[in-house]
C-alpha positions in Angstrom: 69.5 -35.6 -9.8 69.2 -38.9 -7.4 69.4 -40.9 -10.8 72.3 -39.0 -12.1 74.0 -39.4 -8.8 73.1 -43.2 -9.1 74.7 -43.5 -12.4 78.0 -42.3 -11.5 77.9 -44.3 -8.0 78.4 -41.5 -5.8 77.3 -41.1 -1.9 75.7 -38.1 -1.6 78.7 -37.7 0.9 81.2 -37.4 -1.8 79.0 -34.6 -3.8 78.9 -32.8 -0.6 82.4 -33.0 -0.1 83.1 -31.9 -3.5 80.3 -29.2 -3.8 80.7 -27.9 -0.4 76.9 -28.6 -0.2 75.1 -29.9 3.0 74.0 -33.2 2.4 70.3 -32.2 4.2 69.9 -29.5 1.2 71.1 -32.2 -1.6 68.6 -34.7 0.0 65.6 -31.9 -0.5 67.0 -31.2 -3.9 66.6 -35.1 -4.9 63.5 -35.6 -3.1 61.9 -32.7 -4.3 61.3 -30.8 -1.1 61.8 -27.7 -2.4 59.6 -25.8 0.3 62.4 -26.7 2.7 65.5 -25.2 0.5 66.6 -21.4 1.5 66.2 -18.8 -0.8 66.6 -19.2 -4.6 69.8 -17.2 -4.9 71.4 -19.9 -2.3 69.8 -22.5 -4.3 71.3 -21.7 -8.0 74.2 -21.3 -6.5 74.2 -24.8 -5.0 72.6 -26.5 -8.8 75.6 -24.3 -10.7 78.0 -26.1 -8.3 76.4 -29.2 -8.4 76.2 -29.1 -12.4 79.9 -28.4 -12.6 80.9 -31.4 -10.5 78.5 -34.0 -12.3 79.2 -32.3 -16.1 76.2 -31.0 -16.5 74.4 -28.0 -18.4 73.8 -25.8 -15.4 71.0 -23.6 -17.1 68.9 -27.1 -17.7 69.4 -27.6 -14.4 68.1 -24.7 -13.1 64.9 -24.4 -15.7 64.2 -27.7 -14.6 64.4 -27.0 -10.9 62.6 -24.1 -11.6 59.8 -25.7 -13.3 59.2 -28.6 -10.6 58.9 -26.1 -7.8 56.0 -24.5 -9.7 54.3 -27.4 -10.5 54.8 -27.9 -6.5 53.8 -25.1 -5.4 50.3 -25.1 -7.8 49.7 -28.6 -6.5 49.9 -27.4 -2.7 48.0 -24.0 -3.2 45.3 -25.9 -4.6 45.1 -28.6 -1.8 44.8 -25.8 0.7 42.0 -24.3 -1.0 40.4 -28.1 -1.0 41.1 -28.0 2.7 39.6 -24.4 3.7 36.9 -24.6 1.5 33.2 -24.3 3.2 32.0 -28.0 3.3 28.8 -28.2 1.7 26.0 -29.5 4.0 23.3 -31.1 3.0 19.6 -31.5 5.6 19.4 -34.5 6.9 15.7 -33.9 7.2 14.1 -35.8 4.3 10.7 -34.6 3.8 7.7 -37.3 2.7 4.8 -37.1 1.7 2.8 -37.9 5.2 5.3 -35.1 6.1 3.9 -32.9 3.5 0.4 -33.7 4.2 0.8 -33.0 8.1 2.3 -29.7 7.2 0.1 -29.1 5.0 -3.0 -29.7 7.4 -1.4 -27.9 10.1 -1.3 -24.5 8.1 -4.6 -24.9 6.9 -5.9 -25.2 10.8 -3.8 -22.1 11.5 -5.2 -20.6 8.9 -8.7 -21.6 9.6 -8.1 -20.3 13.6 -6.5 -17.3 12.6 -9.8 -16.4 10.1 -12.4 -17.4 13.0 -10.7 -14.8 15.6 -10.6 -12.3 13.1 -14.2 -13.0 12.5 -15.4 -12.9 16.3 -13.0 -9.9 16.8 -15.3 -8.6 14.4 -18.5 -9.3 15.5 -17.9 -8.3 19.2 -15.9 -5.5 18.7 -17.6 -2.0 17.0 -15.8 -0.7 14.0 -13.3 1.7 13.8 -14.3 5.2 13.1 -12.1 8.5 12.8 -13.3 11.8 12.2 -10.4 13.8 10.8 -12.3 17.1 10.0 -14.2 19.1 11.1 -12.3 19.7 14.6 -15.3 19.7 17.4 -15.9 22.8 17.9 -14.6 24.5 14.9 -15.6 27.8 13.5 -16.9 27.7 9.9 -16.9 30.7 8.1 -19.8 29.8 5.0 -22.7 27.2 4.7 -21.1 24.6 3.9 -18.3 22.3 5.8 -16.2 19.2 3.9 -16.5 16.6 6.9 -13.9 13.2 6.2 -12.4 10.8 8.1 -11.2 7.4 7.9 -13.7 4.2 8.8 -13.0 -0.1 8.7 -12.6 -1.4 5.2 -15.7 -2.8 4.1 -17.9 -0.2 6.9 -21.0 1.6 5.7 -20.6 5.5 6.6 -23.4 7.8 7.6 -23.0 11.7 7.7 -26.5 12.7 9.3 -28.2 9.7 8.7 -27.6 9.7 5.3 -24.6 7.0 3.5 -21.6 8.7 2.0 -19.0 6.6 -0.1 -15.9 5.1 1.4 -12.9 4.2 -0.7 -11.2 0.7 -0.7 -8.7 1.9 2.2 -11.7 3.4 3.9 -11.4 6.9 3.9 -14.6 9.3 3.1 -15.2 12.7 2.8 -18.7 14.9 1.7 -19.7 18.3 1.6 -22.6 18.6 4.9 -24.7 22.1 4.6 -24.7 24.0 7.5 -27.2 26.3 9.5 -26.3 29.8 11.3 -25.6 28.9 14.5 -24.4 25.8 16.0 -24.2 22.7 13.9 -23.8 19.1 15.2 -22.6 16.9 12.3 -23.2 13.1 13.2 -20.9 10.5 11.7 -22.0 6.6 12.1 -20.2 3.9 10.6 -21.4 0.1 10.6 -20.1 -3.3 10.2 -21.3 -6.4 7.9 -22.4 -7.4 11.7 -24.7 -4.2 12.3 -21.9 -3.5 15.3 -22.0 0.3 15.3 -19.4 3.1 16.1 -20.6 6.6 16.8 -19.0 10.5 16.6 -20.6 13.5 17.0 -18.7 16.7 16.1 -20.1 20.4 16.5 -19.5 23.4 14.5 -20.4 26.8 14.8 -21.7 28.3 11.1 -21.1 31.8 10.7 -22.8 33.2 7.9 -26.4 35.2 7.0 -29.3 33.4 6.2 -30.6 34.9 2.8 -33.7 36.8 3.8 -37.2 35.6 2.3 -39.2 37.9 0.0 -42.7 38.8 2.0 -45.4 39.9 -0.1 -49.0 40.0 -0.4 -49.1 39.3 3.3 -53.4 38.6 2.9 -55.6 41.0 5.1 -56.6 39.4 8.8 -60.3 40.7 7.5 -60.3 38.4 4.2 -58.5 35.5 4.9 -56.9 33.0 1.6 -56.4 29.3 2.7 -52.7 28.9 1.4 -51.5 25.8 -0.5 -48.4 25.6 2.4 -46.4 27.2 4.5 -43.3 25.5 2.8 -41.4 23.5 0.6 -40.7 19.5 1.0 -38.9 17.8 -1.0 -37.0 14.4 -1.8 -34.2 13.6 -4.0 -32.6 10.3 -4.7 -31.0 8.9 -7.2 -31.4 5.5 -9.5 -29.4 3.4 -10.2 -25.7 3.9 -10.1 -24.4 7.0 -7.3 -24.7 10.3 -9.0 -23.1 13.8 -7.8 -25.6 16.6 -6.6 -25.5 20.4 -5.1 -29.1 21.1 -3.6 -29.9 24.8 -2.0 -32.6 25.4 -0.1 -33.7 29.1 -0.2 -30.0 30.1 -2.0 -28.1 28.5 1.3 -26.4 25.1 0.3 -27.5 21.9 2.1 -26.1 19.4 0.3 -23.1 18.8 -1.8 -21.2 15.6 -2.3 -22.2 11.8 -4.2 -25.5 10.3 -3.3 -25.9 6.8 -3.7 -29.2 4.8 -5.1 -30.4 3.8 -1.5 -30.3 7.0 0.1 -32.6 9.8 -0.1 -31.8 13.7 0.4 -34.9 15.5 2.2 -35.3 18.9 2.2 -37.6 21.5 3.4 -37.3 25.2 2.6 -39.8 28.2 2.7 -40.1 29.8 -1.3 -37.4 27.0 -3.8 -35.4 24.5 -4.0 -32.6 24.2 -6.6 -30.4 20.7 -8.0 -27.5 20.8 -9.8 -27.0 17.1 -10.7 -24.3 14.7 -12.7 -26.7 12.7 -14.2 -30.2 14.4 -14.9 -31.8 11.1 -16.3 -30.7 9.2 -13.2 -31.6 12.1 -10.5 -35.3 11.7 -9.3 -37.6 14.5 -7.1 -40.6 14.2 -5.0 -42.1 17.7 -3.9 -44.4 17.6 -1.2 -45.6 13.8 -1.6 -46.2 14.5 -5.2 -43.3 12.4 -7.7 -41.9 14.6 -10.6 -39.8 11.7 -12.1 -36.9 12.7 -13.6 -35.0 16.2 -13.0 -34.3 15.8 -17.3 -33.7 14.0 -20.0 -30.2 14.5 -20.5 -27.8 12.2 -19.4 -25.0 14.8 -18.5 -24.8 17.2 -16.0 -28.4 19.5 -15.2 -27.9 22.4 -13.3 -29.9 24.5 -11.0 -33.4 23.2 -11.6 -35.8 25.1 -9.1 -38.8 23.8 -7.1 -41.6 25.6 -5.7 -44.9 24.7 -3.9 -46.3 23.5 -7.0 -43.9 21.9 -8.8 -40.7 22.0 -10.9 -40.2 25.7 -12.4 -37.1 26.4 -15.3 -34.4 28.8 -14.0 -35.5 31.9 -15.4 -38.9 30.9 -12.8 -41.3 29.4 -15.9 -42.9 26.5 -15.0 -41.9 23.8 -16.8 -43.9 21.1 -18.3 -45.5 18.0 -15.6 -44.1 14.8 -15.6 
């Protein structure tokens, strides 16, 4: 428009004048400062006069004026988003290798101080023990009570002096026989440091003993020297942990996984019967005198009696020395 205007040597006066346009709104319209026009209906109406004064195709015009303010107003949208844009910072910590080696030491002595209190926590503190059930106290009605509880990872567990598995979280459970009366169950656990925790629990077993067949009681007059009074016996297991059931007399002593270094001993008046998981890998002792194997068979054996003399089938046949 400015060029136009140039051509035909006006003063932006004279269009004024003849347009009835203020001059401030011709100068916006030459120098391209559209932001600063009023609204577009004002504006087309001030480009229609303007084209009729200078001769001019007022529809060009307008596209044209149209156009530039677009172009305008993509160029300053974009600049604001340039200008409110989150600045990317970048660390001015640069990290070398002495850096990286003093770091690295650093975590290794924190780790190394961090192992060492664990380790003398360990050693002068006992282990952590928790007998979940039985409740002290409790009333059992049967022979037999399921005793668990939770121990330290890594603890060995003892249920009456004898060791009972513990899982990788440390929890344990086993199957303890029980006498009529009152029963104390003693649970021992024990670190790699022989540090040892204690808990006793009591429960009162409320069953009937079976009652022992009495015969051939021999005459005062003639007395028989008797082989003995009762039965004494030793089970254990070799080599890997193996599941047994023992009964002493018909009442159940022991139920639950034995493992290769511990040793089941009971004593009883007339038998002794074991149902095992493994009868190749299930050993007996009866009365000092080793019966070797309860069988041949690798799978499960059940209910293989004992008496004073020996091992006896389970329909009471002796059965063949080992």
């Amino acid at each position: 428009m400015q060029k136009i205007r140039n051509e035909r040597r006006l003063s932006l006066a004279d269009v004024s004048r003849s347009t009835k346009i203020q001059i401030k709104y011709l100068e916006y319209l030459e120098n391209g400062n559209y932001q600063k026009l009023p609204a577009d209906v004002y504006v087309r109406g001030f480009l229609r006069s303007y084209a009729a004064f200078m001769g001019m195709n007022e529809k060009k015009l307008i596209k044209q004026y149209e156009r530039e303010k677009g172009i305008e107003k993509n160029i300053k949208k974009e600049s604001y988003e340039e200008k409110t844009a989150e600045p990317v910072k970048f660390s001015s910590i640069v990290i070398t290798p002495k850096m990286a080696v003093i770091m690295l030491v650093i975590l290794m002595a924190f780790a190394s101080f961090w192992y060492l209190y664990r380790e003398v926590d360990s050693f002068i503190s006992t282990p952590r023990l928790v007998v979940l059930k039985p409740s002290d106290g409790a009333a059992i009605e049967g022979n037999s009570v399921h005793v668990n509880g939770v121990a330290e990872k890594d603890a060995l567990v003892f249920i009456n002096d004898q060791r009972v598995m513990v899982s990788e979280n440390g929890e344990f459970g086993e199957d303890v026989g029980l006498k009529p009366g009152l029963n104390t169950i003693t649970v021992k656990a024990r670190n790699k440091f022989d540090k040892e925790a204690a808990q006793s629990v009591t429960v009162n077993a409320n069953f009937q003993q079976a009652e022992q067949n009495v015969e051939n009681i021999p005459d005062s007059s003639n007395p028989v020297v008797a082989e003995s009074d009762s039965i004494s016996a030793e089970i254990y297991v070799a080599p890997s942990p193996t599941w047994l059931s023992i009964e002493a007399d018909g009442n159940l002593v022991y139920s639950g996984v034995l493992l290769p270094e511990s040793v089941q001993k009971i004593e009883a008046k007339e038998f002794i019967s074991v149902t095992t998981g493994k009868g190749n890998q299930t050993y007996a002792k009866i009365n000092g005198k080793d019966l070797g194997t309860l069988s041949d068979d690798s799978g499960v054996v059940r209910d293989v009696k004992f008496n004073k003399s020996g091992k006896i089938t389970n329909d009471q046949q002796p059965a063949d020395d080992r």
